[in-house]
Chimera marker file (.cmm) of the C-alpha trace (Angstrom):
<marker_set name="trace">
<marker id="1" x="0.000" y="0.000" z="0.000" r="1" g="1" b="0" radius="0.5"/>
<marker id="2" x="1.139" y="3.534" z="-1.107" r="1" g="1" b="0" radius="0.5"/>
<marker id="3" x="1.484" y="5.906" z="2.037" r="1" g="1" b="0" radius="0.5"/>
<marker id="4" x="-0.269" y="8.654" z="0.880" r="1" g="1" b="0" radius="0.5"/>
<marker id="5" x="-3.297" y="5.644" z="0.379" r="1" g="1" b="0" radius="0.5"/>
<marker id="6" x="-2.423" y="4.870" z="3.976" r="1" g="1" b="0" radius="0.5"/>
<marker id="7" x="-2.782" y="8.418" z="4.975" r="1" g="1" b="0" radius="0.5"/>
<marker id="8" x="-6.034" y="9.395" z="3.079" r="1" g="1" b="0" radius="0.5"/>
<marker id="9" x="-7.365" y="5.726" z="5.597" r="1" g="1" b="0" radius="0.5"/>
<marker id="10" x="-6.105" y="7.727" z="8.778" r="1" g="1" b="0" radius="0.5"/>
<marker id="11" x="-7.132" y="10.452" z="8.273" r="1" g="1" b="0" radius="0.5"/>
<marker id="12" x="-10.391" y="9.612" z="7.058" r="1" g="1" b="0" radius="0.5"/>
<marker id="13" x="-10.725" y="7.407" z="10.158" r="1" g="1" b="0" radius="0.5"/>
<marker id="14" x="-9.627" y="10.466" z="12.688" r="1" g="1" b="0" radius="0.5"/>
<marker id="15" x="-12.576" y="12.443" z="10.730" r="1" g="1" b="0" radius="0.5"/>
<marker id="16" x="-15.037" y="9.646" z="11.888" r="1" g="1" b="0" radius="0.5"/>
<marker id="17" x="-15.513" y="8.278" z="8.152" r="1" g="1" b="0" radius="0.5"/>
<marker id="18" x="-15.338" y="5.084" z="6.412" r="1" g="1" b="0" radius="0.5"/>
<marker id="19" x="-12.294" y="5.625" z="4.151" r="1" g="1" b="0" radius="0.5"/>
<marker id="20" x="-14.434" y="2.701" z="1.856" r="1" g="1" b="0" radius="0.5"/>
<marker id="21" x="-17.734" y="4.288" z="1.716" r="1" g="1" b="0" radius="0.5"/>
<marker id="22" x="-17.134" y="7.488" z="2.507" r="1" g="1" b="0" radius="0.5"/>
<marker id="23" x="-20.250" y="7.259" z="5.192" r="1" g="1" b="0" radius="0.5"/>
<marker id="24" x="-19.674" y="8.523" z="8.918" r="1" g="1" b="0" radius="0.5"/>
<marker id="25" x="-19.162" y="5.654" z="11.123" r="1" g="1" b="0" radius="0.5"/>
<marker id="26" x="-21.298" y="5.436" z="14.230" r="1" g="1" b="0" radius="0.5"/>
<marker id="27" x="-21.329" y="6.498" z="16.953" r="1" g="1" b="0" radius="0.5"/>
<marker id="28" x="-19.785" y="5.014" z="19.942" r="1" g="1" b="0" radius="0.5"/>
<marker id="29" x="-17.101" y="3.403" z="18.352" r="1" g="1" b="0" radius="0.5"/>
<marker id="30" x="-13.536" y="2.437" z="19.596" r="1" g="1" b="0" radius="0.5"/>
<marker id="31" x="-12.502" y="4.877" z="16.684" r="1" g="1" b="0" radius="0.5"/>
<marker id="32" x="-13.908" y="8.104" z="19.284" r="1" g="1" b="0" radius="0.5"/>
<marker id="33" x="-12.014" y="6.531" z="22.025" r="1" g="1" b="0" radius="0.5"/>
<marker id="34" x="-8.937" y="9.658" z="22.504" r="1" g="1" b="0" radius="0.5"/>
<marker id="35" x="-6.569" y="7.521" z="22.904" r="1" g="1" b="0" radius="0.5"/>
<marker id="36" x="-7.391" y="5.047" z="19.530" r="1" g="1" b="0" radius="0.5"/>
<marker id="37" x="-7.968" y="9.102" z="18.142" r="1" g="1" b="0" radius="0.5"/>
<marker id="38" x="-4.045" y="10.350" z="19.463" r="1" g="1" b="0" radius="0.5"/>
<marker id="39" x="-2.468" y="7.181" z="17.663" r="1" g="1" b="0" radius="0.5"/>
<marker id="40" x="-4.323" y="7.573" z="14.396" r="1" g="1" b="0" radius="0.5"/>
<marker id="41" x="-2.661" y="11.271" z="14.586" r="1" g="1" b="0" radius="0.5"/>
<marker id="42" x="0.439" y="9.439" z="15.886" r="1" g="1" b="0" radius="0.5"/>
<marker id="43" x="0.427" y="7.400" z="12.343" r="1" g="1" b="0" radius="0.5"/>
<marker id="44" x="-0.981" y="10.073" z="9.857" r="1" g="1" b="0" radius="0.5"/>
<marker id="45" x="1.675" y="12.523" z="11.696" r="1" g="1" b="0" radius="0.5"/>
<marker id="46" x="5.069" y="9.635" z="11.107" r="1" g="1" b="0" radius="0.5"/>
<marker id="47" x="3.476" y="9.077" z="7.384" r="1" g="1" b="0" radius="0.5"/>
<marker id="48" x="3.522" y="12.911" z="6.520" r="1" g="1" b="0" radius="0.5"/>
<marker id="49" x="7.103" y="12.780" z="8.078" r="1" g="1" b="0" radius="0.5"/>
<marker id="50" x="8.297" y="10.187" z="5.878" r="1" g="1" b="0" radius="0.5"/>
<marker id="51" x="6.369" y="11.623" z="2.435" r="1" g="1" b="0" radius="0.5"/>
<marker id="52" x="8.730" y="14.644" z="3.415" r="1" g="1" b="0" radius="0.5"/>
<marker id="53" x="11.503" y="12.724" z="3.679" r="1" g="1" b="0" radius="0.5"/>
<marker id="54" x="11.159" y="10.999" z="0.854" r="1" g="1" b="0" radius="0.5"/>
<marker id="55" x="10.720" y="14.583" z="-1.529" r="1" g="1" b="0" radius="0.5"/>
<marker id="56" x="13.884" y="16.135" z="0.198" r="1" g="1" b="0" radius="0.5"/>
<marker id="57" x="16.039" y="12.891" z="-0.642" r="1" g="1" b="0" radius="0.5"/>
<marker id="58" x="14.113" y="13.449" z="-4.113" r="1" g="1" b="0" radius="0.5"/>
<marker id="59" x="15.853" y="16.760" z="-4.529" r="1" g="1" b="0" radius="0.5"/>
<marker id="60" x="19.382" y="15.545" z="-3.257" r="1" g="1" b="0" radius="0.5"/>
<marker id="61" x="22.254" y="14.697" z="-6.261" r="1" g="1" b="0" radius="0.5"/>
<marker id="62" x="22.244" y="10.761" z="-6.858" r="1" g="1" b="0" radius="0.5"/>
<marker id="63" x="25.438" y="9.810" z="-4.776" r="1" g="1" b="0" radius="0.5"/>
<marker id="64" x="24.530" y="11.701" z="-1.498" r="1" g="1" b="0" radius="0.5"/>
<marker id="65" x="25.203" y="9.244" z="1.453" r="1" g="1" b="0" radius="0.5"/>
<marker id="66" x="27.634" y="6.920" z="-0.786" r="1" g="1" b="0" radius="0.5"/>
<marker id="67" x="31.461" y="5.886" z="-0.068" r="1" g="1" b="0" radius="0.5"/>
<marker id="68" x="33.899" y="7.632" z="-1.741" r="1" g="1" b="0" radius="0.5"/>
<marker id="69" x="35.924" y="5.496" z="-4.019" r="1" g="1" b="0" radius="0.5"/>
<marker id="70" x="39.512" y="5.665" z="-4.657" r="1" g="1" b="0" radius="0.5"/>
<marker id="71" x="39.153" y="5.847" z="-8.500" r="1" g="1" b="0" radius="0.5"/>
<marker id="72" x="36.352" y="8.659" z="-7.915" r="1" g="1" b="0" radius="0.5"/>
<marker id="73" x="39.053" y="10.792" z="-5.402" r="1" g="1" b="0" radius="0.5"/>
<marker id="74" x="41.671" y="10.505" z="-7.855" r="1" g="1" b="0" radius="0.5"/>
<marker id="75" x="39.232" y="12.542" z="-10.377" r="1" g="1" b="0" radius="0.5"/>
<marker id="76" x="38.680" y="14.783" z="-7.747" r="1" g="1" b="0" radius="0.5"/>
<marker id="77" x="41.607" y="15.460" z="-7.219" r="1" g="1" b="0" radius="0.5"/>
<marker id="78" x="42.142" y="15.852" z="-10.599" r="1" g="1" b="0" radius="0.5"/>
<marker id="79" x="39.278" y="18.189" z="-11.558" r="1" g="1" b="0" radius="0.5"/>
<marker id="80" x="40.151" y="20.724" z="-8.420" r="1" g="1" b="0" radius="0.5"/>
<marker id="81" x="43.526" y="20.880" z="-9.482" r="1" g="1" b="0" radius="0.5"/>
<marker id="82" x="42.420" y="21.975" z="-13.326" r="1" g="1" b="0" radius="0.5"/>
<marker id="83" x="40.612" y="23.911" z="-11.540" r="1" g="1" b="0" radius="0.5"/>
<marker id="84" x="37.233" y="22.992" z="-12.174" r="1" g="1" b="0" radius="0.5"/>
<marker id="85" x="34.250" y="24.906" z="-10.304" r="1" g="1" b="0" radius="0.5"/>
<marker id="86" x="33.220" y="23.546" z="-7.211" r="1" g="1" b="0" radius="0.5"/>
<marker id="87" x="29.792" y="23.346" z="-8.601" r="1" g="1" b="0" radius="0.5"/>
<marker id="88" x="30.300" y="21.971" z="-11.519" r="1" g="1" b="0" radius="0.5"/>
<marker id="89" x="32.637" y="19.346" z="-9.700" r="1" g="1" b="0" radius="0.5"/>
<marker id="90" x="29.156" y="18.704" z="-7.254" r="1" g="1" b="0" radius="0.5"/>
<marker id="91" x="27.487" y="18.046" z="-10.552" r="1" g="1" b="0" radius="0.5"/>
<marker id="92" x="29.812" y="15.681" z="-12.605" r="1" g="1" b="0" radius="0.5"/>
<marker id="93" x="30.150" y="13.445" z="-9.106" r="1" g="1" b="0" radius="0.5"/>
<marker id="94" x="26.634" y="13.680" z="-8.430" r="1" g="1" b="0" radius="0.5"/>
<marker id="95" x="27.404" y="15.373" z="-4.766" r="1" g="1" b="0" radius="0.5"/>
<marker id="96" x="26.891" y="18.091" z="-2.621" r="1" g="1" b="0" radius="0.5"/>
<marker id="97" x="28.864" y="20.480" z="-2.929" r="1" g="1" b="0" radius="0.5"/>
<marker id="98" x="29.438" y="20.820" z="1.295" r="1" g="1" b="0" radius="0.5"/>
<marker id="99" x="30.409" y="17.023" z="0.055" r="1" g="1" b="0" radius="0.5"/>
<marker id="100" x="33.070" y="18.098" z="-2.235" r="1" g="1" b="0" radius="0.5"/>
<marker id="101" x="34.884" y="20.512" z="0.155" r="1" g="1" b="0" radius="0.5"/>
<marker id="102" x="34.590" y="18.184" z="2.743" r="1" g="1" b="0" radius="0.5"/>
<marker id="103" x="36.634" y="15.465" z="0.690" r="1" g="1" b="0" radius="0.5"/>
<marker id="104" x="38.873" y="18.056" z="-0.523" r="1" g="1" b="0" radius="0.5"/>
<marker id="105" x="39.598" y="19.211" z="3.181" r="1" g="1" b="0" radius="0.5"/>
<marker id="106" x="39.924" y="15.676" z="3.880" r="1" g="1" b="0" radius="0.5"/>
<marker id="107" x="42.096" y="15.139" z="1.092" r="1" g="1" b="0" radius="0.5"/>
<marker id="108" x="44.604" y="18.253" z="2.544" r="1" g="1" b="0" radius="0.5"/>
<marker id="109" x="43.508" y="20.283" z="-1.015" r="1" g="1" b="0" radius="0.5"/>
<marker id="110" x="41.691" y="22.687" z="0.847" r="1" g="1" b="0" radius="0.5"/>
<marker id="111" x="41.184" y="24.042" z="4.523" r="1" g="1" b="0" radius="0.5"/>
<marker id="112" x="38.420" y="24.807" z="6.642" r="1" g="1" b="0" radius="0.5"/>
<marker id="113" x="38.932" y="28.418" z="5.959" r="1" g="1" b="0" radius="0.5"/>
<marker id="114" x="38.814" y="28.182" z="2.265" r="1" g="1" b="0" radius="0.5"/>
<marker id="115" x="35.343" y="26.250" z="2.333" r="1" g="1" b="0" radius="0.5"/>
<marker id="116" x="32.430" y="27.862" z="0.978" r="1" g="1" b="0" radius="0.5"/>
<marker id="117" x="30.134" y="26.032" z="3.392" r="1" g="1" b="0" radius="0.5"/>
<marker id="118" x="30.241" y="25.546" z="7.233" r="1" g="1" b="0" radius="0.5"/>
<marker id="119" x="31.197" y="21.917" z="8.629" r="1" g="1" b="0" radius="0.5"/>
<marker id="120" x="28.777" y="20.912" z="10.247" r="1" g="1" b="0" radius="0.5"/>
<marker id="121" x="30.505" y="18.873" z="12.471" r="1" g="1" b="0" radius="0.5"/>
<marker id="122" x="33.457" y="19.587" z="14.948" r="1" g="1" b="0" radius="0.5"/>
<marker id="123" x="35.946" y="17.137" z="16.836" r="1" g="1" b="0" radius="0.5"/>
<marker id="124" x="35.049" y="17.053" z="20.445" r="1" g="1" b="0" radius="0.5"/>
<marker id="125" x="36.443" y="14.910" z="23.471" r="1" g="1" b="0" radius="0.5"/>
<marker id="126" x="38.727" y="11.864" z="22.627" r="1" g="1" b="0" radius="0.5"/>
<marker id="127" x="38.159" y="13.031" z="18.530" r="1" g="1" b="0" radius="0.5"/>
<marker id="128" x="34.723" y="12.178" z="18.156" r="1" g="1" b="0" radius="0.5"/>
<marker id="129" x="32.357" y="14.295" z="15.973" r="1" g="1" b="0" radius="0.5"/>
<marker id="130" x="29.673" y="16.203" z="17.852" r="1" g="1" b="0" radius="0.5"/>
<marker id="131" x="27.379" y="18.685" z="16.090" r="1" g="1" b="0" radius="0.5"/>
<marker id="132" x="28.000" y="21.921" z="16.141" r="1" g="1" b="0" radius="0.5"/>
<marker id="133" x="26.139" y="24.896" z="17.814" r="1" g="1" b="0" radius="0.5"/>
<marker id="134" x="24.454" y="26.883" z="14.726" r="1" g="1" b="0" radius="0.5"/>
<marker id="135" x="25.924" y="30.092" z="13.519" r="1" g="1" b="0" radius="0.5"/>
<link id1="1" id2="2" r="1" g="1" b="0" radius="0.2"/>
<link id1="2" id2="3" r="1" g="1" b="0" radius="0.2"/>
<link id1="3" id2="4" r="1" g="1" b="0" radius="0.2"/>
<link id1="4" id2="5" r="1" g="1" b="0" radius="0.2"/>
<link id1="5" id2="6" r="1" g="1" b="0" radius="0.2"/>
<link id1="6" id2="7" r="1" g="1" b="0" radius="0.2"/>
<link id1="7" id2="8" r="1" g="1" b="0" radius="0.2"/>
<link id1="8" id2="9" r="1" g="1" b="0" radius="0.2"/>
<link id1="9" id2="10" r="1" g="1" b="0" radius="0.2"/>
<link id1="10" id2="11" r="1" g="1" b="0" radius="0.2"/>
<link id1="11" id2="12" r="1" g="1" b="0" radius="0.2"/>
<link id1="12" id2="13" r="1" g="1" b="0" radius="0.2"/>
<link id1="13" id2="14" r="1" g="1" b="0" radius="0.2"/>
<link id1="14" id2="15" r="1" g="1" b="0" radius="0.2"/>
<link id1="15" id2="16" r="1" g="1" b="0" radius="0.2"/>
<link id1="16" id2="17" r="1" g="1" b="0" radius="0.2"/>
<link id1="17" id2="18" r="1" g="1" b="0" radius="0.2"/>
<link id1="18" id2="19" r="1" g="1" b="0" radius="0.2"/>
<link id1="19" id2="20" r="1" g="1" b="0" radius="0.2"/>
<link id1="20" id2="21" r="1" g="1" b="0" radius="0.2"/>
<link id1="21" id2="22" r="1" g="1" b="0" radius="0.2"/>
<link id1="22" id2="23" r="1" g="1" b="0" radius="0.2"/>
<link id1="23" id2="24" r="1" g="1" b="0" radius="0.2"/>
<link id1="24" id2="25" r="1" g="1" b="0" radius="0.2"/>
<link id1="25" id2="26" r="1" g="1" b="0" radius="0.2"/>
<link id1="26" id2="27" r="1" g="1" b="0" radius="0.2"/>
<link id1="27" id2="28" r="1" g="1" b="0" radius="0.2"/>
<link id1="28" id2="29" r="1" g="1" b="0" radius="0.2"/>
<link id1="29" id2="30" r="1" g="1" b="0" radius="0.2"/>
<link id1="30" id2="31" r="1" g="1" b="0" radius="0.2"/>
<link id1="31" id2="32" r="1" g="1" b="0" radius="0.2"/>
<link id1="32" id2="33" r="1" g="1" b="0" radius="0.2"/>
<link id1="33" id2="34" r="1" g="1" b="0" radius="0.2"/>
<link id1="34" id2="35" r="1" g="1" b="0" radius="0.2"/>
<link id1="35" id2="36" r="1" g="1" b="0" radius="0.2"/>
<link id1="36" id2="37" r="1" g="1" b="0" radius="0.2"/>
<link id1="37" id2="38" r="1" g="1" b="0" radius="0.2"/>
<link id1="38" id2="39" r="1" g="1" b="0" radius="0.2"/>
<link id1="39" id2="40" r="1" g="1" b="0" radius="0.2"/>
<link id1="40" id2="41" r="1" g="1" b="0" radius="0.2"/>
<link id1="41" id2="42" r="1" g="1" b="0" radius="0.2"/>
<link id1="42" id2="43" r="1" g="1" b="0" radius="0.2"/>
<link id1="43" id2="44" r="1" g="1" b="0" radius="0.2"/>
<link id1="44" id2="45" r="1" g="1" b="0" radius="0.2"/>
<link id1="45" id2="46" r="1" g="1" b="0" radius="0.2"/>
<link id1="46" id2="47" r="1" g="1" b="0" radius="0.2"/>
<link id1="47" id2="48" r="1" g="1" b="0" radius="0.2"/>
<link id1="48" id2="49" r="1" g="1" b="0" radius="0.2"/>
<link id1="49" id2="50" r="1" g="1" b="0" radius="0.2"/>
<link id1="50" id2="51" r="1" g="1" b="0" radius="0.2"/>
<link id1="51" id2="52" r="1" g="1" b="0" radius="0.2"/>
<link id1="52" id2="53" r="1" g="1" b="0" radius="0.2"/>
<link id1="53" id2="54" r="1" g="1" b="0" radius="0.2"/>
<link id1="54" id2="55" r="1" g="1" b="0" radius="0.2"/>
<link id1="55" id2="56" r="1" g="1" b="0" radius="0.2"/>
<link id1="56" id2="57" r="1" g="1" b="0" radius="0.2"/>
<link id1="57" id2="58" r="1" g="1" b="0" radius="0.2"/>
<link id1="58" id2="59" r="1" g="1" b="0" radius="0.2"/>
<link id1="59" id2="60" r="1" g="1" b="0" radius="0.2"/>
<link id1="60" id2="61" r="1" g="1" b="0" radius="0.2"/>
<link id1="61" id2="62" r="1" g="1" b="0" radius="0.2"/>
<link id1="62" id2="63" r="1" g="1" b="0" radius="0.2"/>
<link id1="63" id2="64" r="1" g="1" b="0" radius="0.2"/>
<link id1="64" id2="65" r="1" g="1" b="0" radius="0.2"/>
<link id1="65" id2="66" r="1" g="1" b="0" radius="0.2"/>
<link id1="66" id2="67" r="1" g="1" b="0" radius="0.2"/>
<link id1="67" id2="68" r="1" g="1" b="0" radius="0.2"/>
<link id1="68" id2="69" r="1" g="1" b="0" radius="0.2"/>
<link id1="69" id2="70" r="1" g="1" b="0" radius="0.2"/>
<link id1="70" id2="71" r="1" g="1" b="0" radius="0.2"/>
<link id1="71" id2="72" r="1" g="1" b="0" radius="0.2"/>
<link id1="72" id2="73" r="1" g="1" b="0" radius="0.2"/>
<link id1="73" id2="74" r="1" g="1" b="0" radius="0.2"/>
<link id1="74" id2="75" r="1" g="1" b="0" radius="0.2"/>
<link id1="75" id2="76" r="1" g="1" b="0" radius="0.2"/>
<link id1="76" id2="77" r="1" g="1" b="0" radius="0.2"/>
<link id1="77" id2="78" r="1" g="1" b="0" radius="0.2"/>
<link id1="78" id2="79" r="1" g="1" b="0" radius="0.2"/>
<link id1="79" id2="80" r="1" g="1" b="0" radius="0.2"/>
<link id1="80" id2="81" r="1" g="1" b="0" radius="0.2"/>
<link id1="81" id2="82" r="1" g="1" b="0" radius="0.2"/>
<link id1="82" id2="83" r="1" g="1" b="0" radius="0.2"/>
<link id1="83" id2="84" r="1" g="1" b="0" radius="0.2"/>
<link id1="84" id2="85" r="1" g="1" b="0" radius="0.2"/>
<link id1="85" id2="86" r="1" g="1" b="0" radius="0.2"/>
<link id1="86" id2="87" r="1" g="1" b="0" radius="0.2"/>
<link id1="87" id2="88" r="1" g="1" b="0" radius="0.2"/>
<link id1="88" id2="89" r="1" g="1" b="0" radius="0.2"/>
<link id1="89" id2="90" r="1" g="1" b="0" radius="0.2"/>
<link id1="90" id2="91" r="1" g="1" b="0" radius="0.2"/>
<link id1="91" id2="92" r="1" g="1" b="0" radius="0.2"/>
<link id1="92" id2="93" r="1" g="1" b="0" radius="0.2"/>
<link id1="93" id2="94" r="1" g="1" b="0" radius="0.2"/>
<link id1="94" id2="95" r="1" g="1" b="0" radius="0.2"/>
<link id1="95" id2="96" r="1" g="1" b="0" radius="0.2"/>
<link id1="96" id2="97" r="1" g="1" b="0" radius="0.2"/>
<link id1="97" id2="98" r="1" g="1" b="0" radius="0.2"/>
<link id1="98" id2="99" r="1" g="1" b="0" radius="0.2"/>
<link id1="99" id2="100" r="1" g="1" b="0" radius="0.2"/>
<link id1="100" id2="101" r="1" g="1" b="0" radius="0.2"/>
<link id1="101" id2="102" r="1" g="1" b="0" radius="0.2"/>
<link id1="102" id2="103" r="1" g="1" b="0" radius="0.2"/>
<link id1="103" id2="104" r="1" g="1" b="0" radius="0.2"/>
<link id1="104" id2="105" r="1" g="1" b="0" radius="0.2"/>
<link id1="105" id2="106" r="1" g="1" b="0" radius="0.2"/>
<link id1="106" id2="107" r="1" g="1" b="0" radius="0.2"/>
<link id1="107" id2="108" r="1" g="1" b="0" radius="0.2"/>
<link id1="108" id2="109" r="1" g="1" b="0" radius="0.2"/>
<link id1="109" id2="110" r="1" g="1" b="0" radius="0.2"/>
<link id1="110" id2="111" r="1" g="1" b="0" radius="0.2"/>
<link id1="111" id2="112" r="1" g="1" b="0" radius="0.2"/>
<link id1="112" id2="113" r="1" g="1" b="0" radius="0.2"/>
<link id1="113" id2="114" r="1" g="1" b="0" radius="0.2"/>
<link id1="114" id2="115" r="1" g="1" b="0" radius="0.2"/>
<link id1="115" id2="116" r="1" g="1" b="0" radius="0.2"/>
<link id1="116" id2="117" r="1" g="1" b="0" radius="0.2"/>
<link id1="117" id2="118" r="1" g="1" b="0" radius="0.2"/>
<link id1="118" id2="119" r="1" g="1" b="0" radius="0.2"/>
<link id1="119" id2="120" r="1" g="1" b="0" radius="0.2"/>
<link id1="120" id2="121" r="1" g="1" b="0" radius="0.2"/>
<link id1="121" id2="122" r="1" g="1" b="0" radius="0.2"/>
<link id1="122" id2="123" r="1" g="1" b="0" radius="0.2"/>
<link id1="123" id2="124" r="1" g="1" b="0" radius="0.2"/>
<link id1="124" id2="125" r="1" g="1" b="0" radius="0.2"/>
<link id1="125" id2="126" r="1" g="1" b="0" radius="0.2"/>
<link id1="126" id2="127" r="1" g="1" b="0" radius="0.2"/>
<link id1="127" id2="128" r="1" g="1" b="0" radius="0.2"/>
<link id1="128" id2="129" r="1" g="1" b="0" radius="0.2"/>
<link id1="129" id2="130" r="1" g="1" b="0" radius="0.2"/>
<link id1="130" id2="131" r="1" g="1" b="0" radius="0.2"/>
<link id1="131" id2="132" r="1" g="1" b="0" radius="0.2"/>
<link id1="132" id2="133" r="1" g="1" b="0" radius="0.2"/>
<link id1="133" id2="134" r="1" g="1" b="0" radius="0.2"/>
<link id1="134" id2="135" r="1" g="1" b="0" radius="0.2"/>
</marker_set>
């Protein structure tokens, strides 16, 4: 079942409605009970969450959340030192480009004052990465 069918069942159910016949249920029904009512919510609320989700990873280039390969740093490495945009380097490896300057830093090409975009992350106690406090 699609979510957004699974939704349009919730939320017909939270509205007191069949979601087959369209007809309002009667009533006295475990469906009126608050607490049945608050987990309905609870699900059409986590389904809306994940439709979101789902159209912001939409949006994202291809290879967001993927290893970098050693063949695909190489060209990197390559392309920054032609010196190739950073954008266009985003779009030919299908990245971000916070991505890019991140593997470039990483890579000792470029350093965190030379980025374009903020690392999000910093090195706390015993070198572990711990968000950092926004700007």
């Amino acid at each position: 079942m699609k979510e957004s069918r699974a939704r349009q069942i919730l939320q017909a159910l939270v509205q007191g409605v069949d979601p087959l016949t369209g007809e309002e249920l009667p009533t006295g029904t475990i469906l009126q009970h608050a607490d049945v009512l608050r987990a309905l919510l609870a699900g059409v609320g986590a389904l809306e969450q994940m439709a979101a989700r789902a159209q912001r990873r939409a949006q994202l280039p291809g290879n967001v959340g993927r290893a970098w390969t050693a063949e695909e740093e190489q060209v990197l490495m390559t392309e920054f030192q032609r010196g190739e945009t950073m954008a266009a380097i985003a779009a030919l490896h299908g990245r971000t480009l916070r991505a890019i300057e991140a593997r470039l830093e990483r890579l000792g090409l470029l350093t965190a004052e030379e980025r374009n975009t903020q690392n999000r992350f910093i090195h706390g106690p015993a070198g572990r990465a711990t968000a950092q406090e926004p700007p």
